[in-house]
C-alpha positions as CSV (number, residue, x, y, z in Angstrom):
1,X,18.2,-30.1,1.8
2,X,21.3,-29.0,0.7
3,X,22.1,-25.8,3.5
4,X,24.6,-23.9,1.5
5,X,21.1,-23.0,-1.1
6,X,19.5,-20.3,-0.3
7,X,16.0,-20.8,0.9
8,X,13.7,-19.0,-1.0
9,X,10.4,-17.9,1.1
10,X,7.5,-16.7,-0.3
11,X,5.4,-14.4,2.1
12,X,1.8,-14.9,1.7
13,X,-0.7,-12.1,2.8
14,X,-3.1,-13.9,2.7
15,X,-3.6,-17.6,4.6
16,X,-5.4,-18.8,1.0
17,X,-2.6,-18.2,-1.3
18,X,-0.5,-19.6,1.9
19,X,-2.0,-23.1,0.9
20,X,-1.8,-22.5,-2.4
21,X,2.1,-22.6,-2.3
22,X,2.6,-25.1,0.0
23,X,0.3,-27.6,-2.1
24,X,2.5,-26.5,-5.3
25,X,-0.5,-25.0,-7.2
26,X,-1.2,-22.2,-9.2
27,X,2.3,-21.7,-9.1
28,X,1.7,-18.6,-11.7
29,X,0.0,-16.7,-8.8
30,X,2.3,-17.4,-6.5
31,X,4.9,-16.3,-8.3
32,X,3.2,-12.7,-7.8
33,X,4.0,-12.6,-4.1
34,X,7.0,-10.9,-2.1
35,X,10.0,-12.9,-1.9
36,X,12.7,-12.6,0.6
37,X,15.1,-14.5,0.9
38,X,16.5,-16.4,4.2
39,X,19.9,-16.6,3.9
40,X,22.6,-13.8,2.9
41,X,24.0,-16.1,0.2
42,X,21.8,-14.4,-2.1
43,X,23.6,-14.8,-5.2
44,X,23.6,-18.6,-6.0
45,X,20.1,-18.6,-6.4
46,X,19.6,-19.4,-9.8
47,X,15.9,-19.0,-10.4
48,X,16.0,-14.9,-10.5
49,X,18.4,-12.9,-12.2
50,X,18.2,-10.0,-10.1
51,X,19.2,-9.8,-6.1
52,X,18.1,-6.7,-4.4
53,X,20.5,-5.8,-1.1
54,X,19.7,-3.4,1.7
55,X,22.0,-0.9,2.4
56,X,21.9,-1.8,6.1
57,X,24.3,1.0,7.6
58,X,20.9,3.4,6.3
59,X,18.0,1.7,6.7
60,X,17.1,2.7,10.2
61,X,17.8,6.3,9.5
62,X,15.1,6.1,6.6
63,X,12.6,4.7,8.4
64,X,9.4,6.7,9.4
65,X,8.8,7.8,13.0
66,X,6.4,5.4,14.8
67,X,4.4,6.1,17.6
68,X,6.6,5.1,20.5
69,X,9.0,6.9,19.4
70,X,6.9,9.8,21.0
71,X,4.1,8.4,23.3
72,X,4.1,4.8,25.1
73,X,2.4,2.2,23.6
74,X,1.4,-0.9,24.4
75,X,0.7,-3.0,21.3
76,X,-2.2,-5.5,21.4
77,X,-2.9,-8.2,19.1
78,X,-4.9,-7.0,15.9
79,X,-8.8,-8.5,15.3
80,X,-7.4,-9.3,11.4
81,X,-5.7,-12.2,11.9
82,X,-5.2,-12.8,8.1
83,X,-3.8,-10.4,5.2
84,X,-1.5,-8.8,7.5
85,X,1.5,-6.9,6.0
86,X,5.2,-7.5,8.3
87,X,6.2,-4.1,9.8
88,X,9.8,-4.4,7.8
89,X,8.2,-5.0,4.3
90,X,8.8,-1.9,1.8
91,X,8.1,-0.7,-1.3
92,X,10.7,0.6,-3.9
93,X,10.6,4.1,-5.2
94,X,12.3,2.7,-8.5
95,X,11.4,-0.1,-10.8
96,X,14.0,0.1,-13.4
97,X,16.9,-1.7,-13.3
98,X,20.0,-2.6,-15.6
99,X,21.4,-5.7,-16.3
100,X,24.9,-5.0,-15.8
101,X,24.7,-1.8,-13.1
102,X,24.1,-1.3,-9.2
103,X,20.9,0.1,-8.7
104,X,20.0,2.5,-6.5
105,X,16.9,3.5,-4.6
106,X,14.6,4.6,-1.9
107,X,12.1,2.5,-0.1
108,X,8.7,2.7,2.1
109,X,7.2,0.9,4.3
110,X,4.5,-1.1,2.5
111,X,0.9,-0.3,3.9
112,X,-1.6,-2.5,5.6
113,X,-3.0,-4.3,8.3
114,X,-0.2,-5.5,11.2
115,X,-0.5,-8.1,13.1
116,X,0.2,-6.2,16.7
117,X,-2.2,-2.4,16.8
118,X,-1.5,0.5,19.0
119,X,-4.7,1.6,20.1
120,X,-7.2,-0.5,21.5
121,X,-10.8,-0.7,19.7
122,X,-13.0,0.3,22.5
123,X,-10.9,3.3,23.2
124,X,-10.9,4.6,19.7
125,X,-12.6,7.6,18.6
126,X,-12.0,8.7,14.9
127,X,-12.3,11.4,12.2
128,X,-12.6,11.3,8.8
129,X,-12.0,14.4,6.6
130,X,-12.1,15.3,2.9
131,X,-10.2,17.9,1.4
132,X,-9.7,19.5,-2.0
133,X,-11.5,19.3,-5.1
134,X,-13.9,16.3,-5.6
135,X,-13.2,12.7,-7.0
136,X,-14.4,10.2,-8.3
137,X,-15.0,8.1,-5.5
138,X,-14.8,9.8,-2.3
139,X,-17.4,8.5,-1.0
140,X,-16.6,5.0,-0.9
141,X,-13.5,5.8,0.7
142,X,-15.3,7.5,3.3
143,X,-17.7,4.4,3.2
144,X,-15.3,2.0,3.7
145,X,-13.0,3.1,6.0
146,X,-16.0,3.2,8.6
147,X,-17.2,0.4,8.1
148,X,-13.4,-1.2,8.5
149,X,-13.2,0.3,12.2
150,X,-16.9,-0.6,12.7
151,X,-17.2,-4.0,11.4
152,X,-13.5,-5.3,11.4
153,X,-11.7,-3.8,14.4
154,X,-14.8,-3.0,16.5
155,X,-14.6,1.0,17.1
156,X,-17.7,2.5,18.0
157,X,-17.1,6.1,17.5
158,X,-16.3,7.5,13.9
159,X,-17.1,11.1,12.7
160,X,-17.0,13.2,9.8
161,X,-15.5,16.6,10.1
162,X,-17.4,18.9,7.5
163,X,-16.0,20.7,4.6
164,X,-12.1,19.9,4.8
165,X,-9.6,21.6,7.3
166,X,-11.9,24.7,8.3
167,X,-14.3,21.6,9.8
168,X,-12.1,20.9,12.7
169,X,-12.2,24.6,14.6
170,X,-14.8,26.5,12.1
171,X,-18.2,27.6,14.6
172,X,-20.7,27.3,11.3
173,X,-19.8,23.7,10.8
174,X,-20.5,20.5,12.8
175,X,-18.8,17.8,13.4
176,X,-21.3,14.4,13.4
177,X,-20.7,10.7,14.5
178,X,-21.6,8.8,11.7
179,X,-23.5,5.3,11.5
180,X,-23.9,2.6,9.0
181,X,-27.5,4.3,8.5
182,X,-25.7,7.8,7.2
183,X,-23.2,5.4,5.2
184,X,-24.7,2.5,3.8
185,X,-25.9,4.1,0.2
186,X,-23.8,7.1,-0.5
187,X,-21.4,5.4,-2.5
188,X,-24.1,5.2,-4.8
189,X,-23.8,9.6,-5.0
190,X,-21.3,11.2,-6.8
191,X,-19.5,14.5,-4.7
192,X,-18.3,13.9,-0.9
193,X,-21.6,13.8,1.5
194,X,-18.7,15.5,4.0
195,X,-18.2,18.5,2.1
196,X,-15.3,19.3,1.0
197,X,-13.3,22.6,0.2
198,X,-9.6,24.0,-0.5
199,X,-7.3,25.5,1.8
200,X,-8.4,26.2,5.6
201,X,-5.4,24.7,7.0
202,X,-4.5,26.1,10.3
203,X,-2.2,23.4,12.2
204,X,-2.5,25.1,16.1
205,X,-6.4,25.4,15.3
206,X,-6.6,21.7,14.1
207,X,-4.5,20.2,16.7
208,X,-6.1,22.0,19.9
209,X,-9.7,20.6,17.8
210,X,-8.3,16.9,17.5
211,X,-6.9,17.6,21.1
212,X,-10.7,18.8,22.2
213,X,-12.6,16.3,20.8
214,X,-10.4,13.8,21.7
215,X,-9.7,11.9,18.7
216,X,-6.7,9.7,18.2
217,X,-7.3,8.4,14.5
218,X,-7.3,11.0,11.7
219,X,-7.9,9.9,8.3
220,X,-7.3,12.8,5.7
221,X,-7.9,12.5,2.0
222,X,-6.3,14.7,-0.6
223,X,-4.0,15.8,-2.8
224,X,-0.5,17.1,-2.7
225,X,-1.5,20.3,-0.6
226,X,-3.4,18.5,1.4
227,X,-1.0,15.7,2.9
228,X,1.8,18.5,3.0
229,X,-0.7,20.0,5.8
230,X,-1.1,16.5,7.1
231,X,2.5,16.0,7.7
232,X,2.5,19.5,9.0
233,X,-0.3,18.1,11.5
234,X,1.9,14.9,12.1
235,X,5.2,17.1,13.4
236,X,2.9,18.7,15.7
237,X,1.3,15.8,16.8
238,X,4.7,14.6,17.8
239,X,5.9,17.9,19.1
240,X,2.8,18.0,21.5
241,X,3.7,14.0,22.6
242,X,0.0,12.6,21.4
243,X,-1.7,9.6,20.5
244,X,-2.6,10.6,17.8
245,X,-2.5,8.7,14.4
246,X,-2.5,11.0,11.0
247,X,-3.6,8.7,8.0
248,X,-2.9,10.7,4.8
249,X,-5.4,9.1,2.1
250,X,-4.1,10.2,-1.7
251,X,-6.8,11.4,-3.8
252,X,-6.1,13.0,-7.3
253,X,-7.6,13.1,-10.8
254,X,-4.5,15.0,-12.3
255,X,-2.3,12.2,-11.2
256,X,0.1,14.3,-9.9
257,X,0.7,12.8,-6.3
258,X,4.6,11.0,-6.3
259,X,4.9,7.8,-5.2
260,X,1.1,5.9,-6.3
261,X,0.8,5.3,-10.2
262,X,-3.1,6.6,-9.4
263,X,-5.6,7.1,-6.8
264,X,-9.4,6.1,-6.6
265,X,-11.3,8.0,-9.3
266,X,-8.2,8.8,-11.7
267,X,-9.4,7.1,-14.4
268,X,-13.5,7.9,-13.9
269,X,-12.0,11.5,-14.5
270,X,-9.7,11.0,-17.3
């Protein structure tokens, strides 16, 4: 091989489409997976006619906190030992480009499974809240995301928190472990079995009721409002020093969250 080439390397998620390059077929579908390339030479490839460029100087600042940057952690290897996602992968903000111009633009960490997890199975105890109006859907994502910690990673204790923020410190509501009994069919019924309402975001409340009940996986689904109150829960999570993880789940019919082209349900309500 010629070394002064760039080497162009295609990063499979998943080990099937793995073989499929390295045998050479369905080259059309493999063509649709991330490409980085090895080398800094970037610009003699010949096969692509643009070359996107990190500003490297920035990138670190841009970055999202992670949890050790807060708490110790002691990563483990992760139960999904296929379809994992590389913690340095992103997704850009912009999609347009010009021909003869610089581009610029921000990016995010891409989402998904990682090879190395932060909490161990066993030892995690979850909650799983709906917030906002109702979508299309909601109840599969509820459905699903249980049984992913249930049947994938192994965690034994999952709960639903009851009618959206006000659940977590509200005396008239309960908070109840779910099982694959209470989830098996209700993706089959339209609303969110949870409840759901607007508003009742109190971040001290919430926090001292995460703190209380001891969970360290949140998984909130909603709208604009409602992951600006989950990052407001994430700062204080930090500020407190937890283990805590805050998942924000986007959920909108009006499509009016930045950064997804939809969510779950959009189209069902258009």
């Amino acid at each position: 091989m010629d070394d002064s080439q760039p080497i162009l390397r295609r990063l499979s998620t998943t080990d099937q489409l793995k073989v499929l390059l390295e045998s050479g077929d369905n080259s059309d579908l493999a063509e649709d997976l991330p490409k980085f390339l090895e080398v800094a030479n970037a610009r003699e490839n010949k096969n692509y006619s643009k070359v996107i460029v990190g500003n490297e100087e920035l990138t670190e600042a841009f970055l999202p906190a992670k949890l050790e940057d807060w708490v110790y952690v002691d990563y483990i290897p992760s139960p999904v030992k296929s379809a994992c996602v590389s913690t340095r992968e992103t997704v850009l903000a912009d999609i347009v480009c010009h021909t003869q111009r610089q581009t610029v633009t921000r990016e995010y960490l891409r989402s998904g499974p990682r090879r190395n997890i932060a909490f161990v199975p066993s030892g995690v105890k979850a909650a799983i809240v709906t917030c906002g109006g109702l979508c299309p859907g909601l109840n599969t994502v509820v459905r699903e995301i249980y049984m992913t910690l249930k049947n994938i990673y192994g965690v034994e204790e999952v709960y639903g928190v009851p009618f959206g923020y006000c659940g977590f410190y509200s005396p008239n509501f309960e908070i109840k472990k779910l099982t694959e009994e209470i989830v098996s069919y209700v993706h089959h019924e339209g609303g969110s079995f949870l409840g759901s309402s607007r508003g009742g975001h109190d971040t001290q409340m919430i926090v001292d009721a995460i703190e209380d009940y001891g969970f360290n996986h949140v998984y909130i689904i909603g709208g604009d409002g409602t992951h600006r109150g989950a990052i407001k829960l994430h700062e204080e999570v930090m500020k407190r020093g937890l283990k805590v993880a805050i998942v924000g789940i986007p959920k909108t019919i009006d499509n009016d969250i930045a950064l997804i082209d939809k969510s779950f349900g959009f189209d069902t309500a258009v």
